[in-house]
NURO-680033 format. One line per 3 residues: number of its first residue (from 0); their letters; for each residue x, y, z of N, C-alpha, C, O. Coordinates in steps of 0.2 Angstrom, whole numbers. Each point is the difference from the previous one (the first is absolute). Example, Ala and Ser with C-alpha at 12.3 -4.5 7.8 and 13.67 -1.06 7.14 Angstrom:
2
0 = as = 66,-28,39,-4,6,0,4,6,0,5,-1,3 | -7,6,-7,4,6,1,-4,5,3,3,6,1
//
This chain:
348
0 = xxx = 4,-6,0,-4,6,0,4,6,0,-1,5,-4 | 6,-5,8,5,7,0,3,0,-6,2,5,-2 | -1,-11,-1,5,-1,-8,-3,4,-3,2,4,-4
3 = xxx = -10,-6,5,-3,2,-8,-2,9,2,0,4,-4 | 0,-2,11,0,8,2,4,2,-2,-1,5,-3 | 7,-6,4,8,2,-4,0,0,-6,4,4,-3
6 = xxx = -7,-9,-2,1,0,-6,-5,7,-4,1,3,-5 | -5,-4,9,-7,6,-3,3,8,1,0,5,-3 | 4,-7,9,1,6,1,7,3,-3,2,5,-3
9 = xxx = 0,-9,3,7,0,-8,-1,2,-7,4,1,-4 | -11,-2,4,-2,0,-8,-4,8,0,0,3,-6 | -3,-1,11,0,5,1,3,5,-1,-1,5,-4
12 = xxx = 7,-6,9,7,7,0,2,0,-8,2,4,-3 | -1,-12,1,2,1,-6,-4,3,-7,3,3,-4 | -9,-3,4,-4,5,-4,0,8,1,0,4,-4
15 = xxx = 1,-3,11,1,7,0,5,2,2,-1,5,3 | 7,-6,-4,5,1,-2,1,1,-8,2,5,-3 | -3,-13,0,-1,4,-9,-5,6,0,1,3,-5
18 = xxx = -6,-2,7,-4,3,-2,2,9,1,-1,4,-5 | 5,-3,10,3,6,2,6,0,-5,2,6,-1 | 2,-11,-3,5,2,-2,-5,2,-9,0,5,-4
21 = xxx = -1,-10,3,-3,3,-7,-3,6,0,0,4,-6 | -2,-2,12,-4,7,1,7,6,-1,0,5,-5 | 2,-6,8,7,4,1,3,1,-7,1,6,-2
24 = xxx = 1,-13,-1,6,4,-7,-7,2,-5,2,3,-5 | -10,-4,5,-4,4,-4,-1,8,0,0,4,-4 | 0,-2,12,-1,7,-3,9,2,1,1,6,1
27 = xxx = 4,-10,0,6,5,1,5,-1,-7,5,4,-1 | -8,-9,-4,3,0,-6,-2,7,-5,-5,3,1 | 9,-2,-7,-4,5,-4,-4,0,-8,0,4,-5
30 = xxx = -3,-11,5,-4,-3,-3,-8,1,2,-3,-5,0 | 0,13,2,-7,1,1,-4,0,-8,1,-3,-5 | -5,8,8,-4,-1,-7,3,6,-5,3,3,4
33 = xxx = -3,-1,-9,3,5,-5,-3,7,3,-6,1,-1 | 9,3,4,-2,6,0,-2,2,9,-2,5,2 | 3,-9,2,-2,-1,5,5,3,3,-2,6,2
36 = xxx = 6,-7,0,8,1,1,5,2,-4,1,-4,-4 | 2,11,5,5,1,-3,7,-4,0,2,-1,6 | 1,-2,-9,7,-1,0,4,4,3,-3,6,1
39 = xxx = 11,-8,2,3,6,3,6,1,-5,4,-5,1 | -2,7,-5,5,3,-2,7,-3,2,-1,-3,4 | 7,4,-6,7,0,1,0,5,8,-1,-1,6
42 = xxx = 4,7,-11,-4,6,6,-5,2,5,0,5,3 | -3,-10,-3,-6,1,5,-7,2,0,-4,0,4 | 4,5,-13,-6,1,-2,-4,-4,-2,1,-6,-2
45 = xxx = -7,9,4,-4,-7,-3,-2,3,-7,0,5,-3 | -2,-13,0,0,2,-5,-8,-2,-2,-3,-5,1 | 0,10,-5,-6,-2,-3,-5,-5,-4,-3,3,-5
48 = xxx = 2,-9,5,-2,-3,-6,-5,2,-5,-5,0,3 | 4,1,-9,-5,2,-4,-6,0,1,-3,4,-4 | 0,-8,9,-7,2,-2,1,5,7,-6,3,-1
51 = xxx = 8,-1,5,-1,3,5,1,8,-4,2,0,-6 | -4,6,12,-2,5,-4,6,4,-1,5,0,4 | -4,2,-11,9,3,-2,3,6,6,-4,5,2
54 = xxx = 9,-7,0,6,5,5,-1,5,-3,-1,0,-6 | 0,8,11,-1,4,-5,5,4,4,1,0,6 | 3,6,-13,6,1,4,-1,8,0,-4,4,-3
57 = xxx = 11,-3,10,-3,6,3,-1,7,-7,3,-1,-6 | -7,6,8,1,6,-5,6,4,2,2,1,6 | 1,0,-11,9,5,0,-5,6,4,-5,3,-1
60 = xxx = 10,-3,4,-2,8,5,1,5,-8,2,-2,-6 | -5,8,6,1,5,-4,6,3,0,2,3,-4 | 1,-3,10,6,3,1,6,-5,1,5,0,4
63 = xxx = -7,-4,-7,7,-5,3,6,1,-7,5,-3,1 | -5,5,-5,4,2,-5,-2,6,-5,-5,3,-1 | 12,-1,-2,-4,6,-4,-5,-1,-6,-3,4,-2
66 = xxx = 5,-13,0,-4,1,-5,-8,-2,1,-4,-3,-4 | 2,4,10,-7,0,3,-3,6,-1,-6,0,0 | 10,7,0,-3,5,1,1,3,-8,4,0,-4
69 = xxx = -11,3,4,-1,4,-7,5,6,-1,0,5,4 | 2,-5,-11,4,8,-2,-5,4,0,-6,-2,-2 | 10,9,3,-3,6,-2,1,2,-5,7,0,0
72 = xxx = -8,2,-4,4,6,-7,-2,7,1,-4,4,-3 | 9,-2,8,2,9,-1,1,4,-7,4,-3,-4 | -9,9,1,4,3,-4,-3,7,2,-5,1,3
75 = xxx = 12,3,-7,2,7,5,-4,3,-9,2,-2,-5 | -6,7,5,-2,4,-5,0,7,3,-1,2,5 | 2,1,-12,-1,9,1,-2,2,-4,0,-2,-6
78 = xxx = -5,9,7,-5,2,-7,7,7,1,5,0,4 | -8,4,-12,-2,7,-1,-4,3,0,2,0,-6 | -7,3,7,-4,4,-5,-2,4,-5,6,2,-2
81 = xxx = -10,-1,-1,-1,4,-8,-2,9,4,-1,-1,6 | 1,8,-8,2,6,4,-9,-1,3,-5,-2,-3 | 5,4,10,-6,1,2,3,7,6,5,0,4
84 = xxx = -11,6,-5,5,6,4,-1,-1,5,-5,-2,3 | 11,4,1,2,1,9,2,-7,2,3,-1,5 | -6,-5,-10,3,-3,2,6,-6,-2,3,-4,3
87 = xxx = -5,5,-13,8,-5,-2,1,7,-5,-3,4,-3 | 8,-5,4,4,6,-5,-1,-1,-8,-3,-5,-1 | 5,7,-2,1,0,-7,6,2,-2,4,5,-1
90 = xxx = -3,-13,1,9,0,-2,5,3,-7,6,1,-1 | -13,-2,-3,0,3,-8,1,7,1,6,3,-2 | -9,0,5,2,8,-1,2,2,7,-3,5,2
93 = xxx = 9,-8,2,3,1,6,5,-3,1,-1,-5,4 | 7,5,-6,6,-3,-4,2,-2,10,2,-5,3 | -2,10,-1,4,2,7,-3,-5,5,4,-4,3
96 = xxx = -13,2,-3,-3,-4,3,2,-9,-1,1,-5,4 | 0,6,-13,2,-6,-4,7,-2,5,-1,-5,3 | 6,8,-3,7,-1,4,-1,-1,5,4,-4,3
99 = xxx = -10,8,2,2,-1,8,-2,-9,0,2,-4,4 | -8,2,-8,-1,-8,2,4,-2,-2,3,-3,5 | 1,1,-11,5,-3,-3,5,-1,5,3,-5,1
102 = xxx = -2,12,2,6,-1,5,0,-5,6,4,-3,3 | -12,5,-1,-1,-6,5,-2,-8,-1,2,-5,4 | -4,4,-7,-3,-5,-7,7,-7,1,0,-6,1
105 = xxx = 5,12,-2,6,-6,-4,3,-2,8,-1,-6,2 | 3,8,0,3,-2,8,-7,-5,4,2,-3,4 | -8,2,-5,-6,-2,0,3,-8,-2,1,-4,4
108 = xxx = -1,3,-12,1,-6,-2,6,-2,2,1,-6,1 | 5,10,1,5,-4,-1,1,-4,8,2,-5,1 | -4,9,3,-2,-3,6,-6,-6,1,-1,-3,5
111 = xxx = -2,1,-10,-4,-4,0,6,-8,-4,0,-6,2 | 3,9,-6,4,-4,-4,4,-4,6,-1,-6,2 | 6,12,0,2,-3,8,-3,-6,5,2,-5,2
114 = xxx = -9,7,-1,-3,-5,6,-2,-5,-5,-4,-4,2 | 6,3,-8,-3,-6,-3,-6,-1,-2,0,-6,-3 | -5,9,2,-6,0,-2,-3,4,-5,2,5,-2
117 = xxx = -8,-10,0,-2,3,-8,-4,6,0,-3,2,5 | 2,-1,-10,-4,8,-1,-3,0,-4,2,-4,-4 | -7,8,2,-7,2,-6,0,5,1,-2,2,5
120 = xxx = 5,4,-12,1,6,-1,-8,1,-4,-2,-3,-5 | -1,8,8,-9,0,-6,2,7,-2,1,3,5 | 1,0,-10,-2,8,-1,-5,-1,-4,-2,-5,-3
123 = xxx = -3,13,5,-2,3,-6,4,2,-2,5,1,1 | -10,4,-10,2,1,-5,3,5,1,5,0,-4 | -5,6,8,2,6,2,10,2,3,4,5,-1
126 = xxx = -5,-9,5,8,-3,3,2,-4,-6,6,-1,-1 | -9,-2,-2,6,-2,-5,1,6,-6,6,1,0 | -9,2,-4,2,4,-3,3,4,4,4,2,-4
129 = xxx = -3,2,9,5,1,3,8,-1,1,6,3,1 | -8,-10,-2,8,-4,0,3,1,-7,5,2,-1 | -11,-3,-4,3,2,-7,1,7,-2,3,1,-5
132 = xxx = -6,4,10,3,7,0,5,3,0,3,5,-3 | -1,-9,12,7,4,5,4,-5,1,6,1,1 | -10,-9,0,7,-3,2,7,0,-2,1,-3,-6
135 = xxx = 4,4,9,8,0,-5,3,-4,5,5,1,3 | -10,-6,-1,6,-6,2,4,2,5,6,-2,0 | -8,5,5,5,1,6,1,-2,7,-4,1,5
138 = xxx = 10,-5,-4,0,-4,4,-3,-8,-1,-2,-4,5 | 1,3,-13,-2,-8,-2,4,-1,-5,-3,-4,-4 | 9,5,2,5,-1,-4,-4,2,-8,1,-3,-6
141 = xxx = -4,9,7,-2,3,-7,-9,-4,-1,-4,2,-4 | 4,-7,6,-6,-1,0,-7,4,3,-1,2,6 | -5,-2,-11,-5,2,3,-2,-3,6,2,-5,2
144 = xxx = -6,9,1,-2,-5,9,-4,-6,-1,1,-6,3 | -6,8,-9,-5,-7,-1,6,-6,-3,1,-5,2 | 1,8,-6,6,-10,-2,4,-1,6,3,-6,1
147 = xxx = -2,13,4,7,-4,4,-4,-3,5,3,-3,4 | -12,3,-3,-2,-4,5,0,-7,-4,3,-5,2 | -6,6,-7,0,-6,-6,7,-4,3,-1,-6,2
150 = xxx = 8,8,-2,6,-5,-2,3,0,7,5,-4,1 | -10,8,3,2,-4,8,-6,-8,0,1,-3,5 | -4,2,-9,-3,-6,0,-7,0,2,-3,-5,1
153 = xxx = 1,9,-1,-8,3,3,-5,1,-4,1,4,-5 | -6,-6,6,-5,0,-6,-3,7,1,-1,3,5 | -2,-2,-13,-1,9,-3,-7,-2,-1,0,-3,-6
156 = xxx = -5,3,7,-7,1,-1,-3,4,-2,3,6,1 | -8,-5,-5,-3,6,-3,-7,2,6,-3,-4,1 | 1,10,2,-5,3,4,-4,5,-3,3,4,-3
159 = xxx = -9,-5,3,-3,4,-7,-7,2,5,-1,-4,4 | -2,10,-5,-5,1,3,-7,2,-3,-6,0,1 | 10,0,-7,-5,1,-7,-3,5,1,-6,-2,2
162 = xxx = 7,10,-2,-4,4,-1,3,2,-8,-4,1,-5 | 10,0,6,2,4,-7,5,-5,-5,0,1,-6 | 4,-6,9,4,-2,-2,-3,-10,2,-2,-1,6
165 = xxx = 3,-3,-9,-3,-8,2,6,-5,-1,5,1,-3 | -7,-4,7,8,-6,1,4,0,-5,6,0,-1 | -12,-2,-6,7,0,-5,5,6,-1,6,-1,-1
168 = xxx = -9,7,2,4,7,0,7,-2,4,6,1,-1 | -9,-4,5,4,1,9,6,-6,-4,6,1,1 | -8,-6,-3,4,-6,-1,6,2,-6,6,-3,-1
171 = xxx = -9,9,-3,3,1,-5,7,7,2,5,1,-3 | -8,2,8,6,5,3,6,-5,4,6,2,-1 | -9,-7,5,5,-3,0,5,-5,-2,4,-2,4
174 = xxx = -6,0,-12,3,-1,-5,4,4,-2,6,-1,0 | -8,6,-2,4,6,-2,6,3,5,5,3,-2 | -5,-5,7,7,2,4,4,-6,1,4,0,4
177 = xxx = -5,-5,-9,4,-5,0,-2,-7,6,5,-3,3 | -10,2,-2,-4,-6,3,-4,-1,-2,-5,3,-2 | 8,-9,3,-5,-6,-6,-7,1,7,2,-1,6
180 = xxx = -8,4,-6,-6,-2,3,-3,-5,6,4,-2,-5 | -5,-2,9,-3,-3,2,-8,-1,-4,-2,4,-3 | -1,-9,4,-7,-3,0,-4,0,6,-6,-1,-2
183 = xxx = 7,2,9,-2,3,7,-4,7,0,3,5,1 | -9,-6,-2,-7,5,2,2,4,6,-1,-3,5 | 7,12,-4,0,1,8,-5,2,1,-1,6,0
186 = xxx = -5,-10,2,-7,3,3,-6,3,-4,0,5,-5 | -5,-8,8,-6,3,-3,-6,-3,4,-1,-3,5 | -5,5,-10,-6,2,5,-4,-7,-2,-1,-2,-6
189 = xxx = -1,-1,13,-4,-6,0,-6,-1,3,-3,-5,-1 | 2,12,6,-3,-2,3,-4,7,1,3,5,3 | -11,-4,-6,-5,-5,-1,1,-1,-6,5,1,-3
192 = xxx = -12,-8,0,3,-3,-3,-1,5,-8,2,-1,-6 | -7,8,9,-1,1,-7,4,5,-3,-1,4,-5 | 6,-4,9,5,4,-2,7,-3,0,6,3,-1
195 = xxx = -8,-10,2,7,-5,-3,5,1,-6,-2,0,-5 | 8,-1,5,4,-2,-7,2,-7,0,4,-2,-3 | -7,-1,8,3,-7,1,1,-4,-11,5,-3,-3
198 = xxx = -13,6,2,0,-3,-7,4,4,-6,3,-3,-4 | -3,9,4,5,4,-2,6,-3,-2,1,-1,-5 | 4,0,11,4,-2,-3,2,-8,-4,5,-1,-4
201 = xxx = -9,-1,5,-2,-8,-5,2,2,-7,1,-5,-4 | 0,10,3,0,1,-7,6,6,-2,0,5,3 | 6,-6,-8,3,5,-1,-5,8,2,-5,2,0
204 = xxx = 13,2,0,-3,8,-1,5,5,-2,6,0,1 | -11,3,-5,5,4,-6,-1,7,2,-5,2,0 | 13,3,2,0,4,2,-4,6,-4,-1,1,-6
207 = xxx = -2,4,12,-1,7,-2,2,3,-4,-2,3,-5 | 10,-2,9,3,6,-5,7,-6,-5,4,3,-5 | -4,-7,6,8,-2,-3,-7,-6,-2,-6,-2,1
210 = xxx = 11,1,-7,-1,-5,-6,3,-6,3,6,-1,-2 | -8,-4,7,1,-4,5,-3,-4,3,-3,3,5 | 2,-10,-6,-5,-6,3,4,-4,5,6,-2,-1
213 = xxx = -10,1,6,2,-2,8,-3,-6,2,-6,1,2 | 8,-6,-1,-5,-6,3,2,-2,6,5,-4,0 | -8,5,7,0,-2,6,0,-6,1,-3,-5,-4
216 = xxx = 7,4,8,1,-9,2,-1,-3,7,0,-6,1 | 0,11,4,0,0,8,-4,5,1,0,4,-4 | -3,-3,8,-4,3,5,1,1,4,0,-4,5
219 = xxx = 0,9,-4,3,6,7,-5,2,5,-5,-2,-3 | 3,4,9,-1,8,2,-5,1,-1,-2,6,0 | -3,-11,0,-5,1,2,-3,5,4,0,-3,6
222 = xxx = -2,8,-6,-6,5,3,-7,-1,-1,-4,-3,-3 | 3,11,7,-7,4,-1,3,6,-1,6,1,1 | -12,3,-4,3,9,1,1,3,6,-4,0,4
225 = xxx = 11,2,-4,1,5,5,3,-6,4,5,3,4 | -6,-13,-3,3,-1,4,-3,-2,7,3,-1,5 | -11,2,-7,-5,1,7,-2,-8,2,-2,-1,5
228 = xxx = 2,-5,-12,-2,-6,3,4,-5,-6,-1,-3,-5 | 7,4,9,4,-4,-5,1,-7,4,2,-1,6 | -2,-4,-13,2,-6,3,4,-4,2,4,-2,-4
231 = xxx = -4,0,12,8,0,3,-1,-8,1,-3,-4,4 | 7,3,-11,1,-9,2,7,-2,-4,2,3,-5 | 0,-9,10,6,-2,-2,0,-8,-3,-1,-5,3
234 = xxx = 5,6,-10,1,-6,-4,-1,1,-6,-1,6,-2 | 1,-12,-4,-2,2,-5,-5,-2,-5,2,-5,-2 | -7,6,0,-6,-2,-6,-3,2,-5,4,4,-1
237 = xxx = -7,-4,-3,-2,2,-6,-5,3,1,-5,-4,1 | 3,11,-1,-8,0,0,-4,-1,-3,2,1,-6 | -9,-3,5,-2,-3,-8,-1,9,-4,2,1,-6
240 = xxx = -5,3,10,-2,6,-3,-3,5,4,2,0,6 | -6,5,-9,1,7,5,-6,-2,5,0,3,6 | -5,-9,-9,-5,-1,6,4,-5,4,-3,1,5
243 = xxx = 7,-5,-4,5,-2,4,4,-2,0,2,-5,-3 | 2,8,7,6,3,1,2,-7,3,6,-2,-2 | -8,-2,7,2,-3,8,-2,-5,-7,5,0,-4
246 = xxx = -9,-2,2,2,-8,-6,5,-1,-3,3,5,-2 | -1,-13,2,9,0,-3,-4,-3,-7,-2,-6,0 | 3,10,-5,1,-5,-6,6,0,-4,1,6,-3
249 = xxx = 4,-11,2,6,0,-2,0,0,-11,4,0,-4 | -8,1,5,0,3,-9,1,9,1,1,3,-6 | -2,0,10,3,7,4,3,3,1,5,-4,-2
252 = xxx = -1,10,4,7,0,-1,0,1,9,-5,2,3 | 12,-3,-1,0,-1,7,0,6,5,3,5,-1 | -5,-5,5,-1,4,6,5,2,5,-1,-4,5
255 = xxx = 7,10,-4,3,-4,7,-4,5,7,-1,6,-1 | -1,-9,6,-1,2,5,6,4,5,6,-3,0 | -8,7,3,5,7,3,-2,-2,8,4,1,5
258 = xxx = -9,-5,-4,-2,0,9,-1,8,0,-2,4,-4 | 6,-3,11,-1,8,4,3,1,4,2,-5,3 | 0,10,0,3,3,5,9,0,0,5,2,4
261 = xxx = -5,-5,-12,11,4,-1,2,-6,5,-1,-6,0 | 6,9,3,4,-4,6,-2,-3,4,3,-6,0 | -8,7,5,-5,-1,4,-2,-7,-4,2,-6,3
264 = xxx = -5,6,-8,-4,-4,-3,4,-8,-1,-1,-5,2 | 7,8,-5,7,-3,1,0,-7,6,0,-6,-1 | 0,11,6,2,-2,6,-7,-5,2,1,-6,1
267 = xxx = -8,9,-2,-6,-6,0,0,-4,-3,-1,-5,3 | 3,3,-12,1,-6,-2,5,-4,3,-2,-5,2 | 9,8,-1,5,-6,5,-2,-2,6,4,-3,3
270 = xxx = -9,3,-1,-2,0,8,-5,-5,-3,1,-6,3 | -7,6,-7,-4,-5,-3,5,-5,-2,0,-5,3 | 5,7,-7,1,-9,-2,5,-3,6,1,-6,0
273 = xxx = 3,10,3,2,-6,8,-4,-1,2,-1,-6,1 | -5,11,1,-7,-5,4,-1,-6,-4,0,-6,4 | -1,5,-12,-3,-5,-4,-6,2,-1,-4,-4,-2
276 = xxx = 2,11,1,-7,1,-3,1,-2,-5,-4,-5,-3 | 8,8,0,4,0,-8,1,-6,-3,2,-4,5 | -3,1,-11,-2,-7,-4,9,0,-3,0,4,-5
279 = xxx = 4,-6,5,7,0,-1,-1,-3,-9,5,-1,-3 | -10,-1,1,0,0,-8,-5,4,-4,-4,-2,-4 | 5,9,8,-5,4,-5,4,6,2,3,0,6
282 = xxx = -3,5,-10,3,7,-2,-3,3,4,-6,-1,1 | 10,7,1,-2,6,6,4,5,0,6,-1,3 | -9,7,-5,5,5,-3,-2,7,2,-6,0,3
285 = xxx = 10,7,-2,-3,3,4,4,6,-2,6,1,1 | -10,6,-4,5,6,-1,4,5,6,-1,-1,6 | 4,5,-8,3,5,5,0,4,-6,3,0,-5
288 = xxx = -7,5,6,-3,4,-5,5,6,1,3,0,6 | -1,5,-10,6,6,3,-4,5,-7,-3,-1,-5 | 4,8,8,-3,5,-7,9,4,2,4,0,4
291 = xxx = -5,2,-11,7,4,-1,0,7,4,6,3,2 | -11,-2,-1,0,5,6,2,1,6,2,5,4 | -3,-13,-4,4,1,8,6,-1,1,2,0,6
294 = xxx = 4,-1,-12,5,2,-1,4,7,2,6,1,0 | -11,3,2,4,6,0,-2,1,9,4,4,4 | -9,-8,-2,1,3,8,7,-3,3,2,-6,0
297 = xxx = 1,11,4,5,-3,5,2,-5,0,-5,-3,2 | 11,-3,-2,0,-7,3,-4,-3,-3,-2,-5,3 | -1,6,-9,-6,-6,0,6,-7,-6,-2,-5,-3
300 = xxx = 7,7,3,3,-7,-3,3,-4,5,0,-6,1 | 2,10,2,5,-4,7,-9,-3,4,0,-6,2 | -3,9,-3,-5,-5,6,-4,-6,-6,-1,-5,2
303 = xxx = 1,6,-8,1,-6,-3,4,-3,0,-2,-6,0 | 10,6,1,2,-6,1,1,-1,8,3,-5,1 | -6,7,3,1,-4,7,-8,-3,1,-2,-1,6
306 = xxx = -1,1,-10,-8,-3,-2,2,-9,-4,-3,-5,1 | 7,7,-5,1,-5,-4,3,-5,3,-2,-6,0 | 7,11,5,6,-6,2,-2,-4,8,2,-5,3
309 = xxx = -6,9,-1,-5,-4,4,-4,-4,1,-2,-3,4 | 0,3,-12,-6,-5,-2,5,-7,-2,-2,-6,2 | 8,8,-4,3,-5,-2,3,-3,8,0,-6,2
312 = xxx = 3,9,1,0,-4,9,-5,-4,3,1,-5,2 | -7,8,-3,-9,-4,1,2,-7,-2,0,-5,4 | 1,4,-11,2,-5,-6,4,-3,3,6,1,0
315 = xxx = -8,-6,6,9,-5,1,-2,-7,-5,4,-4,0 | -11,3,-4,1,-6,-2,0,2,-8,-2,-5,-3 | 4,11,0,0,2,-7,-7,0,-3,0,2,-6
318 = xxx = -5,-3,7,-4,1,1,-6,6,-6,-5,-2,-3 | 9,8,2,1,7,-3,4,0,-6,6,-1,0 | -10,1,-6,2,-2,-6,-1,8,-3,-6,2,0
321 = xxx = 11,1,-1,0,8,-3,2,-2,-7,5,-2,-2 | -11,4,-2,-1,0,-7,-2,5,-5,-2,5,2 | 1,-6,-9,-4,5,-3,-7,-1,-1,-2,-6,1
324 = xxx = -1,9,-3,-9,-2,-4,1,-5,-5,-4,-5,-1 | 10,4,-2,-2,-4,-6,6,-8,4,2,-6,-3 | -1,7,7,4,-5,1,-3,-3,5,3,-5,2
327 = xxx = -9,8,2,-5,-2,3,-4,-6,-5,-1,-6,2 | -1,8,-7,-4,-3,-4,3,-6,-3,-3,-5,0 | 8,7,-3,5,-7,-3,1,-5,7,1,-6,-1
330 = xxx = -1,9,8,1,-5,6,-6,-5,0,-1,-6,1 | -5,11,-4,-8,-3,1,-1,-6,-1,-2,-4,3 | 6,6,-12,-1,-5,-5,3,-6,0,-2,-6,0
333 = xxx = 9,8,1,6,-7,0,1,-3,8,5,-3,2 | -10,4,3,2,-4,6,-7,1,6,0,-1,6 | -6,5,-12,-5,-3,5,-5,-2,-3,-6,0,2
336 = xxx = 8,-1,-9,-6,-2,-4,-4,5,-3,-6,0,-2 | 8,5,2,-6,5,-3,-7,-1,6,-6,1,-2 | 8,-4,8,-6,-2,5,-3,7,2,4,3,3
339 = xxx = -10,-1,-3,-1,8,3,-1,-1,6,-2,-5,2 | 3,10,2,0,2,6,-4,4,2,-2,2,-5 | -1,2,10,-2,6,2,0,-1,9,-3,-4,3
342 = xxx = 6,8,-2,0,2,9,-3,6,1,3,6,-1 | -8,-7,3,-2,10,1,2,-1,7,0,-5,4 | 1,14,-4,2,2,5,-6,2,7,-5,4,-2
345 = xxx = 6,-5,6,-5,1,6,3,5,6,4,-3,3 | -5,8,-1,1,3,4,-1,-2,9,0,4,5 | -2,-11,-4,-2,-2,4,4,-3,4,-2,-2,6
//
């Protein structure tokens, strides 16, 4: 009787002994069901199998390198005006007036030349026949001031206000001093729509007074009259026409956006694209507007360049692409796809 209690009870321990062991190498082997358990890696990661849901990997900070953050495109422009009284002179019949800008004029660009950065010279018609009146070349090696801005590397633009004289006029005086023209529209009126030239220039134009046909290729400078509700946005697009301006149709001729605020304005795009507002594969461009007139106040070139050259300290990731209107556009073309952009600007 005790044999046979000893035998039952032997057969016992021996059942739940195997029973614990097979229990054991099933859940501690790595032969589960597909997907249930990760694999461990060499390293220690695990590793995901296909049906389970794909690793998803982290987002690149926007600041984690420079090529996270979007460029800007600086360009430095300056008007003249055509004679209006008390307030632009009339350089045609004021030889004395014509010298005092010149003289400021040229120490202007070559200080520009110095900090490295590009420029868009706009005259009207009025200051360049001037040039072809009195200029003798002084202090640009015999050269007129309009070629010697030309052969410092800066692009020469036509600005036209169209009262008496029209771009092709404008395009053709400054042929006549020995520069080859720009295709860059400096400025005009878009806004309202019933006083647009967006469609205007769609089509050559043949000067008033000169025997002279001019065909736009850039788009400048978009205003209003007077400048009372002009549109501050920055990037590049096509407008379709005078009823809209903000639509991109690329059968159009392109648009570049100025943003607002000069320096200022400057400093708010750099500050958007370290934050990451800014899209690092779309175009974002922005003017520093100058009139020839404030050339003559006090200091105003020395405070240009500690303007510049602070912006360029701002810049520790290079960031500030100082360029011209047409080399804006050729950037458009060849590295952003002719992609349009538009950033308007918000005061908020």
């Amino acid at each position: 009787m005790r044999s046979r209690t000893f035998n039952v009870t032997l057969l016992i321990t021996i059942i739940l002994i195997a029973f614990f062991f097979i229990n054991s190498c099933s859940s501690g082997s790595g032969s589960g069901s597909a997907g249930t358990e990760p694999t461990v890696s060499p390293t220690g990661s695990p590793t995901v199998t296909p049906t389970t849901s794909p690793t998803i990997s982290p987002t690149p900070s926007p600041t984690s390198s420079p090529g996270q953050f979007a460029k800007i495109y600086v360009y430095i422009h300056m008007h003249n005006e055509e004679p209006l009284e008390g307030i632009y002179p009339d350089f045609v019949n004021n030889e004395e007036e014509f010298k005092k800008h010149r003289a400021v004029l040229l120490p202007f660009v070559n200080m520009l030349k110095e900090e490295n950065v590009m420029f868009n010279y706009q005259s009207d018609w009025n200051f360049l026949q001037a040039i072809a009146a009195f200029d003798s070349g002084e202090g640009t090696g015999g050269k007129n001031i309009l070629k010697y801005i030309k052969d410092l590397g800066f692009e020469v633009d036509p600005h036209a206000h169209e009262t008496s004289y029209n771009y092709a006029d404008v395009a053709y005086l400054i042929n006549q001093l020995g520069v080859p023209t720009s295709n860059t529209v400096g400025g005009f009126i878009a806004i309202p729509p019933e006083d647009s030239k967006i469609e205007y220039f769609q089509d050559p134009i043949t000067g008033w007074n000169y025997d002279y046909t001019w065909q736009a290729e850039i788009l400048w400078g978009a205003g209003s009259y007077h400048h009372t509700n002009d549109p501050f946005v920055s990037g590049v697009w096509c407008p379709k026409d005078n009823d809209n301006f903000y639509e991109h149709d690329p059968t159009k001729l392109p648009h570049i956006g100025g943003y607002n605020l000069g320096h200022k304005g400057v400093e708010l795009l750099l500050e958007k694209s370290l934050s990451g507002e800014l899209d690092p594969e779309k175009i974002y461009t922005i003017d520093i507007p100058l009139g020839q007139m404030n050339l003559l106040g006090g200091g105003f070139i020395e405070d240009q360049r500690r303007q510049i050259k602070n912006l360029k300290e701002m810049d520790t990731n290079g960031l500030l692409q100082w360029v011209g209107m047409k080399q804006v556009i050729e950037i458009w073309q060849q590295e952003y796809g002719s992609q349009p952009n538009l950033l308007l600007y918000t005061d908020e």
